[in-house]
Residue frames relative to the residue before (quaternion, step in Angstrom):
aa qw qx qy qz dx dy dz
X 1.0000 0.0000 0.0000 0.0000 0.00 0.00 0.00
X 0.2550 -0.8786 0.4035 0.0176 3.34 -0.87 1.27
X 0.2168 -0.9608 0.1566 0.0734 3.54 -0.16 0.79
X 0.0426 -0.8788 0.4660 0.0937 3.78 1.22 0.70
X 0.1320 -0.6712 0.7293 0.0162 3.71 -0.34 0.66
X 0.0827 -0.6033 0.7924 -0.0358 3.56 -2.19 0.88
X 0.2014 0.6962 -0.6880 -0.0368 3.56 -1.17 0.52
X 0.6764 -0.5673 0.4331 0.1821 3.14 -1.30 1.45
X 0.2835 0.7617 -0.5806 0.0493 3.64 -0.71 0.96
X 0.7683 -0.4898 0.1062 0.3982 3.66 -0.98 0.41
X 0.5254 0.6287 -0.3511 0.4533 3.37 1.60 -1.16
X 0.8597 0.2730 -0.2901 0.3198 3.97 1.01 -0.33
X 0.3547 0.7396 -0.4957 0.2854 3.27 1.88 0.82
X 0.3471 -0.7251 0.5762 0.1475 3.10 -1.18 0.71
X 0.3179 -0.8089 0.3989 0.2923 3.57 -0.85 0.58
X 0.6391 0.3632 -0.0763 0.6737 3.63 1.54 -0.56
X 0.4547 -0.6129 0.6397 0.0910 3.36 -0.84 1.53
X 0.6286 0.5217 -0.3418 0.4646 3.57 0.25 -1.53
X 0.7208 0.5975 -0.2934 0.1931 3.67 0.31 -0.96
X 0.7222 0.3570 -0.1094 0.5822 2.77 1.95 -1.29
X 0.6425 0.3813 -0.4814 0.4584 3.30 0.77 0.36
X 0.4073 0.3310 -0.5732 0.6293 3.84 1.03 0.38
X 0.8411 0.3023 -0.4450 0.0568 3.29 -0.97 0.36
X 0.4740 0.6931 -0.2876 0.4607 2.51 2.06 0.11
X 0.6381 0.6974 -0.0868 0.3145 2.92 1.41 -1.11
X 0.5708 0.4976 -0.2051 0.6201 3.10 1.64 -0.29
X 0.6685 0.4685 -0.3805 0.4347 3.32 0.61 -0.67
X 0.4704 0.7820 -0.1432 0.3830 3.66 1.86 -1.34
X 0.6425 0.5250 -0.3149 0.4609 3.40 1.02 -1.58
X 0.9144 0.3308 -0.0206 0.2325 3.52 0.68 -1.22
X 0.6783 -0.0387 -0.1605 0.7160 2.72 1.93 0.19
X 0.6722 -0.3833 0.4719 0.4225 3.89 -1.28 0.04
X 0.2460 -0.7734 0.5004 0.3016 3.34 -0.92 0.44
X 0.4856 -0.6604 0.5033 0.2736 4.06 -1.04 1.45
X 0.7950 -0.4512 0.2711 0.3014 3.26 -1.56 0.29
X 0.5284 0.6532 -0.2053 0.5020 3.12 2.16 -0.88
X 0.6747 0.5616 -0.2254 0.4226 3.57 1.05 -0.72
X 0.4504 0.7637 -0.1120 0.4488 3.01 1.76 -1.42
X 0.7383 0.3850 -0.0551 0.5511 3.19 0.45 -1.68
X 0.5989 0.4843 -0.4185 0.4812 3.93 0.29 -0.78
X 0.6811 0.4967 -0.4140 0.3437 3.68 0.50 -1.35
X 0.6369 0.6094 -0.3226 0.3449 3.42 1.00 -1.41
X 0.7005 0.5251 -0.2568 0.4094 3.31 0.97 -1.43
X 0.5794 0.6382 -0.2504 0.4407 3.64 1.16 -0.57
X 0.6880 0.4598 -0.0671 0.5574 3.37 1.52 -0.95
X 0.3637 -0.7345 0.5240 0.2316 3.33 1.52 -0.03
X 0.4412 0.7325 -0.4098 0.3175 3.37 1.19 0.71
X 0.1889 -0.8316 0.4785 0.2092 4.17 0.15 0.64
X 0.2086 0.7992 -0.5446 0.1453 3.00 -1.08 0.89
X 0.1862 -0.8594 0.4762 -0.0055 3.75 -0.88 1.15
X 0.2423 -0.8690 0.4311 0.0160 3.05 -0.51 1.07
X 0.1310 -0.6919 0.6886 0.1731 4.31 -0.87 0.35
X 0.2367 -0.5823 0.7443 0.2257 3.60 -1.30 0.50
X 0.0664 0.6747 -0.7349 0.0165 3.47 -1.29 0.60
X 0.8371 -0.3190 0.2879 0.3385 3.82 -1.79 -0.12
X 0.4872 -0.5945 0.3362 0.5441 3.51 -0.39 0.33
X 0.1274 -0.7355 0.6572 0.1046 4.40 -1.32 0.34
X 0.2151 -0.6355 0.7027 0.2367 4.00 -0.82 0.91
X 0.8931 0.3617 -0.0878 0.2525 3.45 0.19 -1.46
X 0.3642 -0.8178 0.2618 0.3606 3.32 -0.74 -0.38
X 0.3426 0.6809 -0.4356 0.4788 2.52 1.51 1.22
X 0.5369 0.4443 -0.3573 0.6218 3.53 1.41 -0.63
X 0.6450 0.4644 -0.4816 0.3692 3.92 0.01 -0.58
X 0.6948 0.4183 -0.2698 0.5191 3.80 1.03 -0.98
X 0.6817 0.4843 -0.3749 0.4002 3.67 0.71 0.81
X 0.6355 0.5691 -0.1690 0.4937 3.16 1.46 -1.23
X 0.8518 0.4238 -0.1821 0.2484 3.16 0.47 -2.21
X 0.4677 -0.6097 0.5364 0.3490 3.95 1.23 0.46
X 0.7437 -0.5371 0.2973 0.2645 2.69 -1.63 -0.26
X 0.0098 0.7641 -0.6385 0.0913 3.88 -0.18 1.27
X 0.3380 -0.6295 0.6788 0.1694 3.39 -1.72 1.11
X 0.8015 0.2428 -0.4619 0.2920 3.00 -1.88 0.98
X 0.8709 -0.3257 0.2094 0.3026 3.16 -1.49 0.13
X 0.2862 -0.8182 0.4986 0.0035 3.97 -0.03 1.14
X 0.0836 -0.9387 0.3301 -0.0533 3.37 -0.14 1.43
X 0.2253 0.8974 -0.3354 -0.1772 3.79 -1.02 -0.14
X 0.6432 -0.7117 0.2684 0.0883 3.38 -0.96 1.45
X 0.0986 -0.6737 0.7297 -0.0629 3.53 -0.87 1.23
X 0.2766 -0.5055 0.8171 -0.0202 2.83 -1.73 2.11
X 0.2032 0.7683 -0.5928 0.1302 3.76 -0.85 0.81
X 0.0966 -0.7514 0.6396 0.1305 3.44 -0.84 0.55
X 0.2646 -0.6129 0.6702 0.3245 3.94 -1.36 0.25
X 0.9256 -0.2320 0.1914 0.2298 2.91 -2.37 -0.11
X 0.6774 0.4717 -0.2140 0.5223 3.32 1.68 -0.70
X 0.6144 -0.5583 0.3669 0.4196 3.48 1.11 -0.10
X 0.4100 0.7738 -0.3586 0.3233 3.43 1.76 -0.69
X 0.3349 -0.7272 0.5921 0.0919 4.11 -0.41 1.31
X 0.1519 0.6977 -0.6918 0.1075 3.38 -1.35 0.87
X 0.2919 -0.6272 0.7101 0.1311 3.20 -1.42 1.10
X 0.1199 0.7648 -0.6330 0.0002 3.58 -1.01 0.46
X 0.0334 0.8107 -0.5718 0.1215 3.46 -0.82 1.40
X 0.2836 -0.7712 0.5368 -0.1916 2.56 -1.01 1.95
X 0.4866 -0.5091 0.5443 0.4558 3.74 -1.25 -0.13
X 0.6114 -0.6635 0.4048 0.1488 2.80 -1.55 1.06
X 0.5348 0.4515 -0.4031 0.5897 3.55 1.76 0.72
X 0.4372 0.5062 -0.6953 0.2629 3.76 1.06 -0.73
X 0.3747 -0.4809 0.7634 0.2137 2.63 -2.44 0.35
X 0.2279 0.6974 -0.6777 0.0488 3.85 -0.88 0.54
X 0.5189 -0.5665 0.6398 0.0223 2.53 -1.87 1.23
X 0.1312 -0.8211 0.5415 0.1239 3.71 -0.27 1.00
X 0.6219 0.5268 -0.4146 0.4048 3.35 1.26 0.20
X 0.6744 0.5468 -0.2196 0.4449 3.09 1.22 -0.12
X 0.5433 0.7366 -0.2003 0.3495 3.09 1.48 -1.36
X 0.6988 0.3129 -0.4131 0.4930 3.79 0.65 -0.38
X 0.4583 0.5104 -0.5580 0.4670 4.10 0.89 -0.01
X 0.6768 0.3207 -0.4172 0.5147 4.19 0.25 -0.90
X 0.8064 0.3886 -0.3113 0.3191 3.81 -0.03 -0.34
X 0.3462 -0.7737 0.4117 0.3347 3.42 2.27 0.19
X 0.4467 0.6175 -0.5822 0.2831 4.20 0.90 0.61
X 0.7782 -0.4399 0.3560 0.2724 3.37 -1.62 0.33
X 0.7312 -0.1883 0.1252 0.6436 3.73 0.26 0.90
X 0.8248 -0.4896 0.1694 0.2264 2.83 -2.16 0.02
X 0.5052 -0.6850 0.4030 0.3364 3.38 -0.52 0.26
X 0.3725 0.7946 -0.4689 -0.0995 3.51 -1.26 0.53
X 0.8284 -0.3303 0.1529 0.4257 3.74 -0.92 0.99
X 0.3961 -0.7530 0.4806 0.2123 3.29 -0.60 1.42
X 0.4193 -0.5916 0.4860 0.4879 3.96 -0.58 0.31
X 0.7581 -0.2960 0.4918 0.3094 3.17 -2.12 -0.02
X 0.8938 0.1444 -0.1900 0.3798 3.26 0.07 -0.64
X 0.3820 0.6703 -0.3701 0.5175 3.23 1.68 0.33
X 0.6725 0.4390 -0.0811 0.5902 3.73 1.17 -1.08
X 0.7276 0.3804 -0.3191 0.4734 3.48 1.40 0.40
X 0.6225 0.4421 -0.3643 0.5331 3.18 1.35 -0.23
X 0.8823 0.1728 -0.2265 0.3745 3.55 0.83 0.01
X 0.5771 0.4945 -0.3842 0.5242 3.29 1.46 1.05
X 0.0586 -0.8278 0.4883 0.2700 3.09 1.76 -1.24
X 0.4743 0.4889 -0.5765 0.4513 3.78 0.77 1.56
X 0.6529 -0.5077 0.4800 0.2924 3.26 -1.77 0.24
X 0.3441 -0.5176 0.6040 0.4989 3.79 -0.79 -0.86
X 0.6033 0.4066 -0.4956 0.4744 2.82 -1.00 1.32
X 0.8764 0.3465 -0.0159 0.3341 3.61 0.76 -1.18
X 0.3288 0.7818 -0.3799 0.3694 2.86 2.01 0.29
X 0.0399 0.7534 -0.5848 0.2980 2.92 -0.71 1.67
X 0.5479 -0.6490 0.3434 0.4009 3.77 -1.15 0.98
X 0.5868 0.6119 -0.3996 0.3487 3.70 1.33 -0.63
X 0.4137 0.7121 -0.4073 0.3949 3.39 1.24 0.07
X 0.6706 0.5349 -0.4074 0.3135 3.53 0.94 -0.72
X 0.5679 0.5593 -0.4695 0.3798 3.56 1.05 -0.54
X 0.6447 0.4495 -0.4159 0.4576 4.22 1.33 0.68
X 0.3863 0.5666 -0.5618 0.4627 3.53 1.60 0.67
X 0.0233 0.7743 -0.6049 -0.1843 3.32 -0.11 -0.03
X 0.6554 0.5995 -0.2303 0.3974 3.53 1.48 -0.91
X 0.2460 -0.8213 0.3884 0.3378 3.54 1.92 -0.71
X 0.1586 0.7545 -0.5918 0.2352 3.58 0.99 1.22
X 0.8312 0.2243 -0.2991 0.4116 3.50 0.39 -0.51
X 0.3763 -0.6311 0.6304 0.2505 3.59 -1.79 0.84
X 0.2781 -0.7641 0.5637 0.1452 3.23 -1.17 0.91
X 0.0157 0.7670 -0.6316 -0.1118 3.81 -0.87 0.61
X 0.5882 -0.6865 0.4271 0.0182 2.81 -1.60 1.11
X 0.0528 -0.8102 0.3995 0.4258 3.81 0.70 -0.37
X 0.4070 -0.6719 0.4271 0.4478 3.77 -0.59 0.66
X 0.4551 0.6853 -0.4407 0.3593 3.95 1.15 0.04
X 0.7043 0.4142 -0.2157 0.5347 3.06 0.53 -1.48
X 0.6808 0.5534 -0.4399 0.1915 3.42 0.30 -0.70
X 0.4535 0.7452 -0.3259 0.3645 3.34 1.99 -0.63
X 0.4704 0.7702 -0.2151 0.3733 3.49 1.70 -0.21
X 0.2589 -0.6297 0.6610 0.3154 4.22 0.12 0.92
X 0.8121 0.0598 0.0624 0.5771 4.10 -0.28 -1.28
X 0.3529 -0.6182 0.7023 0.0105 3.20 -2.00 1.53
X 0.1464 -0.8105 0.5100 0.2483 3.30 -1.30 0.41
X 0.0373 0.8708 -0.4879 0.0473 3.92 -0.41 0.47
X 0.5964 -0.6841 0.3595 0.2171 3.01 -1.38 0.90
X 0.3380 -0.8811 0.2791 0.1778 3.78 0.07 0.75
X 0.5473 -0.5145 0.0073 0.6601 2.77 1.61 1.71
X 0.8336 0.0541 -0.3282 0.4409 3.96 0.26 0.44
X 0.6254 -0.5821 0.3584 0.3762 3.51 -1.61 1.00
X 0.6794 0.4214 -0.5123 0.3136 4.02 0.24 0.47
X 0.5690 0.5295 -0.2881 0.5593 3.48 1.16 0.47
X 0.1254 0.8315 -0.5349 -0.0821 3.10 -1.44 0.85
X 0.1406 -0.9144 0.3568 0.1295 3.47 -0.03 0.93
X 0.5079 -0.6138 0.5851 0.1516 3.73 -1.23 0.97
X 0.2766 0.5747 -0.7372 0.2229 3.68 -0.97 1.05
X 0.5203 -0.6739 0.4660 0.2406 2.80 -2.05 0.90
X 0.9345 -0.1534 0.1810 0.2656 3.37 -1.21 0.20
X 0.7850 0.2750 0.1036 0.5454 2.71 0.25 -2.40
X 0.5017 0.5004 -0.3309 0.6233 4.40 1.54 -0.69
X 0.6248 0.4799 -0.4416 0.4292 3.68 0.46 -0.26
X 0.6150 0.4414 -0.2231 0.6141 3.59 1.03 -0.89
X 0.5435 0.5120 -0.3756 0.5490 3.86 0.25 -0.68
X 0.8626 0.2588 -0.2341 0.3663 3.72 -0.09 -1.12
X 0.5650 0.5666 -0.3980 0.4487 3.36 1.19 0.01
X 0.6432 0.5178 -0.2742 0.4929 3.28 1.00 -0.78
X 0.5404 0.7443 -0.1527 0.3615 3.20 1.00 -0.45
X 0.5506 0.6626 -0.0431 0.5060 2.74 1.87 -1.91
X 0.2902 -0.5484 0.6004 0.5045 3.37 0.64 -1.91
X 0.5712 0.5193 -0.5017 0.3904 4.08 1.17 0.19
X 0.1275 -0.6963 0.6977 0.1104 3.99 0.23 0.21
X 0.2194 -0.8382 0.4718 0.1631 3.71 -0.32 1.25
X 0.3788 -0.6294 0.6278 0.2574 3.72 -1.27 0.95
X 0.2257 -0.7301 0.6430 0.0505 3.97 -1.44 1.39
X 0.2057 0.8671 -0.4253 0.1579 2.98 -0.41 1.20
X 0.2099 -0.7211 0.5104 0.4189 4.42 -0.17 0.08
X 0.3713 -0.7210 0.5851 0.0031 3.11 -1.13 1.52
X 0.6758 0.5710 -0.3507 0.3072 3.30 1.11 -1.16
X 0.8348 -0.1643 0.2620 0.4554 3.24 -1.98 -0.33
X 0.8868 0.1489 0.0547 0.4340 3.83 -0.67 0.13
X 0.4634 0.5496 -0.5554 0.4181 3.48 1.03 0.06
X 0.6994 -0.3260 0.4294 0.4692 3.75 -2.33 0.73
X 0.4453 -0.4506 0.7239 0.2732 3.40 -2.21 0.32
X 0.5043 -0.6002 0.5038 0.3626 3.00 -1.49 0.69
X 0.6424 -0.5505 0.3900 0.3636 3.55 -1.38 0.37
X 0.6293 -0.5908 0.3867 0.3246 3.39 -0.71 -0.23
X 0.5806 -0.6890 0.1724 0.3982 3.78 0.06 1.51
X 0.4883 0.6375 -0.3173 0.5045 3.91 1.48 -0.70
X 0.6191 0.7211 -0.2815 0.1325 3.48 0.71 -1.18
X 0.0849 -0.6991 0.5621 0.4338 3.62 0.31 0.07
């Protein structure tokens, strides 16, 4: 097991968000961005993060065998679209129970939800199944997909995620998870997704 470790120092703060996500963005048009790309953004953001490389995992049942021991919170990721075609990423712990029949009443989308295809989840994530992962948004460049957050997981100091492929896992904190999304152009939506959590209010609501 291999180990690539980042820690956030000033020489890699960046003063303009906008800056780095034009520059990513070019690189985006023409190909997906690799794990190598992934990492540069972070480092640009003064964002820390450590990574293990381990066999490839689809499930998360393989990830809780393979990945040894990793602190913090241990996640997993719905590409989903509702009735309108509308894209959402929702990540959750990797115990939430959710009900996808239910799940677009807590998130207040347009009918039921179901599983974006494969190749639908490549042209605008540029990941595989298997590797779906929020760091993927920095290949929306177009900002088709909404990203939800569970408010469960968020109880979490450090998240774990795949760094756009399934033999990697990468460590970020909490609050840099939000930072880099925003960052992206995906300004993430916090919400409980699971089994029994409140419906969202109604879109008028203050």
């Amino acid at each position: 097991m291999k180990t690539h470790l980042a820690t956030a120092t000033e020489s890699h703060a960046v003063g303009n968000s906008d800056t780095v996500r034009r520059r990513t963005a070019s690189h985006a048009l023409t190909m997906p961005a690799t794990p190598a790309d992934l990492f540069a953004f972070l480092d640009r953001l003064a964002i820390a993060h450590a990574t293990i490389t381990h066999p490839p995992v689809f499930t998360v049942e393989e990830s809780q065998a393979l990945r040894g021991k990793i602190s913090g919170g241990h996640t997993k990721n719905l590409f989903l679209r509702d009735k309108k075609g509308t894209l959402y990423l929702v990540v959750a712990g990797e115990d939430a129970a959710i009900e996808l029949r239910a799940l677009h009443r807590l998130l207040g989308a347009t009918g039921r939800f179901s599983f974006g295809a494969a190749a639908l989840l490549r042209t605008t994530l540029g990941v595989e199944p298997g590797s779906v992962t929020p760091f993927a948004a920095l290949n929306d460049t177009e900002g088709r997909v909404t990203v939800v957050l569970d408010a469960a997981m968020m109880m979490h100091d450090t998240l774990n995620f795949h760094p756009l492929v399934n033999t990697m896992t990468t460590s970020i904190g909490r609050d840099d998870l939000v930072r880099f999304l925003a960052a992206t152009g995906h300004p993430p939506r916090i919400a409980p997704v699971a089994a029994g959590a409140p419906a969202a209010p109604p879109a008028d609501t203050p």
